[in-house]
C-alpha positions as CSV (number, residue, x, y, z in Angstrom):
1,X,-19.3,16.3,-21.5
2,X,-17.4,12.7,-20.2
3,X,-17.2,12.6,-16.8
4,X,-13.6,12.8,-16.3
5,X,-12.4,15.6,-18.9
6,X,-10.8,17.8,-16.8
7,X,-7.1,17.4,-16.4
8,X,-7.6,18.1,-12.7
9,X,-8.5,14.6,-12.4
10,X,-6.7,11.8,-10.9
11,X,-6.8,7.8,-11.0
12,X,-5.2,5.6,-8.9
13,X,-4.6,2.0,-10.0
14,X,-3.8,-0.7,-7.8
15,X,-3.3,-4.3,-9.2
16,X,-3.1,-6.5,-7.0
17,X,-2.9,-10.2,-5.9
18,X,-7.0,-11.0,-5.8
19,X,-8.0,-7.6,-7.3
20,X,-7.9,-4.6,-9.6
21,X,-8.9,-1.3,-7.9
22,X,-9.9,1.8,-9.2
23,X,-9.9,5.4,-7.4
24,X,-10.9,8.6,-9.5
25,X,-10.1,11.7,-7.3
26,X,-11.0,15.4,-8.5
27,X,-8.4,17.9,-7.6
28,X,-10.4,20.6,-9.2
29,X,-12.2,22.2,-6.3
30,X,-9.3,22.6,-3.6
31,X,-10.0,19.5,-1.2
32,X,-9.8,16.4,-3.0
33,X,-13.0,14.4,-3.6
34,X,-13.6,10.9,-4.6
35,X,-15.8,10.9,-7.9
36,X,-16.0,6.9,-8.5
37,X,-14.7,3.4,-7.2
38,X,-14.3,0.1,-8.9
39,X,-13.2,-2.9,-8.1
40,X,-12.7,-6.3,-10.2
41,X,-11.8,-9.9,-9.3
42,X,-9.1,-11.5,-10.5
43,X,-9.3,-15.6,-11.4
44,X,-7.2,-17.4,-8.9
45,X,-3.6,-17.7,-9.7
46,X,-3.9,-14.6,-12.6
47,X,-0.9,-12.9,-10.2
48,X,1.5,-14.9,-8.0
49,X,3.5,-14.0,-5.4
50,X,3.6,-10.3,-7.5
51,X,4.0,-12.3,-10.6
52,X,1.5,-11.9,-13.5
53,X,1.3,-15.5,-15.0
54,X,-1.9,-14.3,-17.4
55,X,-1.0,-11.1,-19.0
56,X,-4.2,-11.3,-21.3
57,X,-6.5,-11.6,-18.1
58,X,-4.8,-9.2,-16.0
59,X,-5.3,-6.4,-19.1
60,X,-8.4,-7.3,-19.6
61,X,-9.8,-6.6,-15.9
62,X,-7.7,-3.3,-15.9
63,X,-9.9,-2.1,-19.0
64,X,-13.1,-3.4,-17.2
65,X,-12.2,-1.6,-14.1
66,X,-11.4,1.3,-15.9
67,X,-14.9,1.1,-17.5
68,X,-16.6,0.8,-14.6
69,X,-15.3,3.6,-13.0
70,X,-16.1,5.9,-16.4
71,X,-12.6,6.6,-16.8
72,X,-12.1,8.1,-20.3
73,X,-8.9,8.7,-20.0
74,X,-6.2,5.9,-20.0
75,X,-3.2,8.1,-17.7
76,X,-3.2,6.5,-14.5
77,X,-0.7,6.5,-11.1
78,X,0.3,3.2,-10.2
79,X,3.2,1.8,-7.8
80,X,5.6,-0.7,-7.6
81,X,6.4,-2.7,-3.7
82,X,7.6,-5.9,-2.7
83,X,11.1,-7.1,-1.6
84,X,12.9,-4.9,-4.6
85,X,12.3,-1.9,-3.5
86,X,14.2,-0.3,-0.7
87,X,13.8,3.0,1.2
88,X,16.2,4.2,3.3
89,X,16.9,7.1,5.8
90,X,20.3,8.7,5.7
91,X,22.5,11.1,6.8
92,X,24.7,12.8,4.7
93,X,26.1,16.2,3.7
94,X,24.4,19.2,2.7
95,X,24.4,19.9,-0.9
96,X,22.2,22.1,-3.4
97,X,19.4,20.2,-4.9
98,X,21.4,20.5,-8.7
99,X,24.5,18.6,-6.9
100,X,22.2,15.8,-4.6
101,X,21.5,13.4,-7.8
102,X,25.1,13.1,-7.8
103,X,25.5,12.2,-4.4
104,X,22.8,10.3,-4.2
105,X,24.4,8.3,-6.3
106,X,27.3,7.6,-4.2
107,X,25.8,7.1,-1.4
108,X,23.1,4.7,-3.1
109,X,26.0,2.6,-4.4
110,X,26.9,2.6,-0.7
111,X,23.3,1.0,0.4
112,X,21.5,-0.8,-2.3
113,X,23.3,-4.0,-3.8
114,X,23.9,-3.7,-7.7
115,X,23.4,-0.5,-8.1
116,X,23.6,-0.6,-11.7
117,X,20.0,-2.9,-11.5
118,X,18.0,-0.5,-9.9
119,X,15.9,3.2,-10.6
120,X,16.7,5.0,-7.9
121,X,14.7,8.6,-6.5
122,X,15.1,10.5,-3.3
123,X,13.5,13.0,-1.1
124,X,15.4,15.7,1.1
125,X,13.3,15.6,4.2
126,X,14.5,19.1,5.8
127,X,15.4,21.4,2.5
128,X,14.9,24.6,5.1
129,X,17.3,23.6,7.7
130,X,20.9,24.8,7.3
131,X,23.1,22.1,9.4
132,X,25.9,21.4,7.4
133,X,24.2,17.6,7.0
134,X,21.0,16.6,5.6
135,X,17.9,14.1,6.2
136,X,17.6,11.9,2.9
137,X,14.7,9.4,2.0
138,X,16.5,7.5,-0.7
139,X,14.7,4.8,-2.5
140,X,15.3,1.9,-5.2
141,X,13.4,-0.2,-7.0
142,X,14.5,-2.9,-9.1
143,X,14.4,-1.6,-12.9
144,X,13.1,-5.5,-13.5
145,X,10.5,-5.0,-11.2
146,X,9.0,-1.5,-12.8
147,X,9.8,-2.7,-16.4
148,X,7.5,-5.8,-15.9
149,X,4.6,-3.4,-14.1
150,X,4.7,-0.9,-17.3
151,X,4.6,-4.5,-19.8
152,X,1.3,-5.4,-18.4
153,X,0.0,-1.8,-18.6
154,X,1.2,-1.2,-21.8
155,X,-0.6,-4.4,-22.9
156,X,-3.6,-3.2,-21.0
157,X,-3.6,0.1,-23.1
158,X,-2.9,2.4,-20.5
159,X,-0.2,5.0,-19.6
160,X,1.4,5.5,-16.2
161,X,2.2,9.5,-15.9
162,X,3.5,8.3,-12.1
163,X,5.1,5.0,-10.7
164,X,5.2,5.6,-7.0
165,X,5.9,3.1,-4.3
166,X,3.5,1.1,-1.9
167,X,4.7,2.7,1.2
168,X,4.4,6.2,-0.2
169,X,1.0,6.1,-1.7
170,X,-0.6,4.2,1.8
171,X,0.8,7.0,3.5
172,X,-0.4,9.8,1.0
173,X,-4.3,8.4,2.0
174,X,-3.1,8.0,5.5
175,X,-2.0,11.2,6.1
176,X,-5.2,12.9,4.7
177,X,-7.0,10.5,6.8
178,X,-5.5,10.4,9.8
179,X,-3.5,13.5,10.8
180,X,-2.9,13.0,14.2
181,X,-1.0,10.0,13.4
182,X,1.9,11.9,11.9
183,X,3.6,12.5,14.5
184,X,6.3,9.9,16.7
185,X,6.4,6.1,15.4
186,X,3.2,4.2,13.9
187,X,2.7,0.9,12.0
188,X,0.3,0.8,9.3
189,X,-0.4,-2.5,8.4
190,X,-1.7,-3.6,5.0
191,X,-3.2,-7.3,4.8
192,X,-4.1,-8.0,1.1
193,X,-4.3,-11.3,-0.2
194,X,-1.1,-12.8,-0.4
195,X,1.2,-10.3,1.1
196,X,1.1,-8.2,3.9
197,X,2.9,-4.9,4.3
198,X,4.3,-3.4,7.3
199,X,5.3,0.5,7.1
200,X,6.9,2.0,9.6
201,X,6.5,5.7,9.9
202,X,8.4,8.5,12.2
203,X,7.3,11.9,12.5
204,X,4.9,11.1,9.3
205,X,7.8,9.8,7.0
206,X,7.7,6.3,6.1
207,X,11.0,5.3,6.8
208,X,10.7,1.5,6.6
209,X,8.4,-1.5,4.5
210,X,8.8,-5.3,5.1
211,X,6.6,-7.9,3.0
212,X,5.1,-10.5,5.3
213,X,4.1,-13.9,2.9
214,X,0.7,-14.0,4.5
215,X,-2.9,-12.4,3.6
216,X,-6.3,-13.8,3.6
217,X,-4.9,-16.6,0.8
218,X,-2.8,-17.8,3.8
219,X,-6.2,-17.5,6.2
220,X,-8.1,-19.5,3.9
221,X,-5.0,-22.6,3.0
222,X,-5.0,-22.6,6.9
223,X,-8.6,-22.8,7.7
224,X,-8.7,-26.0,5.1
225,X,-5.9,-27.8,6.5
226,X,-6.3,-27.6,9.9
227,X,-10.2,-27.5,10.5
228,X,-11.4,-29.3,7.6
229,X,-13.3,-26.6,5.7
230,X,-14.3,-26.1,1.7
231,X,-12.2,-23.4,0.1
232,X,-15.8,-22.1,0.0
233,X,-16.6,-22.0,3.7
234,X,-13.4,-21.0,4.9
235,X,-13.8,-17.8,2.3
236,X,-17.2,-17.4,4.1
237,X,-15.9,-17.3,7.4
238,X,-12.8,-14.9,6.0
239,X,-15.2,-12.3,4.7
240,X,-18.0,-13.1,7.3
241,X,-19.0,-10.5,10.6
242,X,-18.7,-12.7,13.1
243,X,-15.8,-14.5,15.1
244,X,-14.8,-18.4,14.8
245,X,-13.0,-19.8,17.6
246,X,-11.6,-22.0,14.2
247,X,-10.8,-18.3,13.1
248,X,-9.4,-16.9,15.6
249,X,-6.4,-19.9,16.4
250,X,-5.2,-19.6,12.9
251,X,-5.2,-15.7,13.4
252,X,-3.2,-16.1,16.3
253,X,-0.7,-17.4,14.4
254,X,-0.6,-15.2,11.9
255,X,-0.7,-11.8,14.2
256,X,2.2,-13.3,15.9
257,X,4.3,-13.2,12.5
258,X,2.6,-9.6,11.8
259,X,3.5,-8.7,15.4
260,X,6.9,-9.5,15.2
261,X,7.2,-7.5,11.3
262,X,6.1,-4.2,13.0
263,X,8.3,-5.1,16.7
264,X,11.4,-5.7,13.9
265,X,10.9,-2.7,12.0
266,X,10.9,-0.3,14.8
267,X,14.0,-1.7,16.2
268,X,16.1,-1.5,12.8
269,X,15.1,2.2,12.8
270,X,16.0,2.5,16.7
271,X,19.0,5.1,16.4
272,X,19.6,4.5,20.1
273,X,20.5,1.2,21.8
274,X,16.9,0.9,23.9
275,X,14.5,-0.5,21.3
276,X,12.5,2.1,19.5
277,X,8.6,1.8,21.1
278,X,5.8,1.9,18.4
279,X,2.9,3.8,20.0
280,X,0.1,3.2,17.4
281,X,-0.2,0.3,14.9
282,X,-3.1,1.1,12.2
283,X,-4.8,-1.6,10.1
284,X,-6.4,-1.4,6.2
285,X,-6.5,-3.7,3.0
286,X,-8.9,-6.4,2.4
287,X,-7.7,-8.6,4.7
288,X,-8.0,-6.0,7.9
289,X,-11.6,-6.8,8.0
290,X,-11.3,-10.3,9.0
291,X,-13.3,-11.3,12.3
292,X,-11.0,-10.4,15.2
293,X,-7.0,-9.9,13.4
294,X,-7.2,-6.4,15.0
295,X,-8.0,-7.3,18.4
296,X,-5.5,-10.3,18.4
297,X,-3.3,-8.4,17.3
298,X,-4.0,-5.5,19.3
299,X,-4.0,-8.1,22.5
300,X,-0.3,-9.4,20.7
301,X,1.1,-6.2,20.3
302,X,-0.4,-4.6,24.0
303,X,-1.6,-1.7,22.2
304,X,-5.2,-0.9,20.6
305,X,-5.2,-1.4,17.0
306,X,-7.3,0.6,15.0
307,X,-8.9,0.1,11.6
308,X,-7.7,2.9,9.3
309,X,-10.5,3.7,6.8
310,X,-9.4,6.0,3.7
311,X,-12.4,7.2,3.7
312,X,-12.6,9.3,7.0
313,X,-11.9,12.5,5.9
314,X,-12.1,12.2,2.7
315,X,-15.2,14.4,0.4
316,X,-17.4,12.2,-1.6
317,X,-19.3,12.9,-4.5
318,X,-22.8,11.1,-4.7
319,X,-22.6,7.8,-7.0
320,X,-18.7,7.2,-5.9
321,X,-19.6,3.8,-5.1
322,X,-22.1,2.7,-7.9
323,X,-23.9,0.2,-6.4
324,X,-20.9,-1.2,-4.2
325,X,-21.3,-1.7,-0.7
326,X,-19.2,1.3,0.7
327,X,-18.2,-0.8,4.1
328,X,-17.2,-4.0,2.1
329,X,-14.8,-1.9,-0.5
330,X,-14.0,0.8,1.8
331,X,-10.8,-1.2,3.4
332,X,-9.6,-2.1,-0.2
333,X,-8.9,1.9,-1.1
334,X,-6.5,2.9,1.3
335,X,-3.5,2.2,-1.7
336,X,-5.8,3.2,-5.0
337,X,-6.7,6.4,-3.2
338,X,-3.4,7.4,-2.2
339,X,-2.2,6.8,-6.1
340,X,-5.0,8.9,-6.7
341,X,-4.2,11.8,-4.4
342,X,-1.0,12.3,-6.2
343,X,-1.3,15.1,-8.7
């Protein structure tokens, strides 16, 4: 019998930047558990800035991760982020689910710029309450934006049943992971290889993203210029254990730009006039394992930061990793396993 025949099965796909990632999760025996991983490298420059310059090479390492995770089918959950897609918390009046689409409508044409561009989905946070208004996650995403994602799957033969957002699917892995950080504000910080994602989250909603232009690409171009080293070394030191006093004053830089995405974001969702204080900041991707960003940043911010791994509460079936080094990949998951929790 193939390994993943049963429709209770779900895979994430993330494409990023530097890397395709795979996440199979089984939904069939109540708790989620994560059956099998892959992860492929992209050639430099195969995405840009979110932009897919080799269609051909992308496809082609989306089928070979695909393989190597054993996937037989070709249904997938993937997202769309980046600077065209907005989420926003409103307020506004209490309707009946058949009559919100409507007014969602309105009130999107009241928030996002050309309205006419964009898909647009929403989520009534408090459906029980009975206040004559209503809490409203409303989100958009540039139709350009999910149309290009679906052109390069399509290509790639595979068929998205869902298209969900960054900032959702973090926090679907997040939450499983890290319960206790529901509750008040927290930053979860995503550090990939050329962008770095900042959600904000209240009460276990993510209310906020902002893309940072900065990830271990950025690390590396800096490292170069101003310490001298081969693209080769400064990789090394990148992905290396230990701390670089080279290292470490090019991550002060950076942190201070991360600092200031996550001090920014909490004080656009401050709904009083004293600035809205962030009481845990959380850190995953690729790039959160790089010798000492989380205690620079942690020093920046005055506030530990911890290193969220999706893999903390999560089950795990022998042979997940195949061969892969589970503390190397394990930061890269935290998006591909919340695509993969979704059902």
């Amino acid at each position: 019998m193939p390994l993943f025949s049963r429709r209770k099965t779900t895979i994430g796909l993330d494409i990023g930047s530097g890397l395709i990632k795979v996440a199979v999760v089984d939904h069939g025996n109540g708790a989620p558990e994560l059956v099998r991983v892959a992860v492929t490298m992209l050639p430099a420059d195969a995405i840009v800035e979110g932009e897919v310059m080799d269609p051909g090479i992308v496809a082609d390492a989306i089928r070979a991760s695909l393989d190597a995770a054993s996937a037989t089918s070709r249904n997938v959950v993937t997202a769309v982020g980046g600077r065209y897609v907005i989420i926003k918390k409103i307020q506004t009046e209490r309707v009946k689910e058949k009559q919100a689409r409507e007014l969602m409508r309105w009130e999107a044409e009241q928030h996002v710029p050309d309205v006419e561009s964009v898909e647009l989905d929403f989520q009534i946070l408090d459906p029980s309450k009975t206040s004559d208004e209503m809490s409203v996650l409303l989100v958009a995403a540039k139709r350009d934006l999910i149309d290009s994602k679906l052109r390069i799957l399509a290509e790639a033969g595979v068929v998205p049943t869902i298209v969900d957002v960054d900032a959702f699917a973090l926090h679907n892995a997040f939450e499983v992971n890290y319960p206790e950080a529901m509750t008040g504000l927290v930053g979860l910080v995503n550090v990939g290889h050329e962008v770095t994602n900042v959600n904000i989250m209240e009460g276990g909603v993510p209310l906020l993203t902002r893309d940072l232009s900065l990830g271990t690409r950025r690390f590396s171009e800096d490292l170069q210029r101003q310490h001298g080293l081969s693209a080769k070394d400064a990789e090394a030191v990148i992905r290396g254990f230990d701390r670089s006093a080279n290292l470490d004053a090019v991550l002060q830089m950076r942190a201070e730009e991360i600092a200031v995405g996550v001090e920014r974001g909490a004080a656009f969702l401050s709904t009083t006039k004293a600035v809205a204080k962030v009481r845990a900041v959380y850190l995953c991707g690729g790039g959160s394992r790089t010798p000492g960003l989380a205690e620079i940043l942690g020093n920046r911010l005055g506030m530990p930061v911890e290193h969220a791994n999706p893999l903390a509460r999560l089950s795990i079936r022998d042979g997940a990793f195949n061969g892969l080094s589970t503390d190397e990949v394990a930061p890269l998951l935290m998006l591909p396993i919340g695509l993969a929790l979704r059902q």
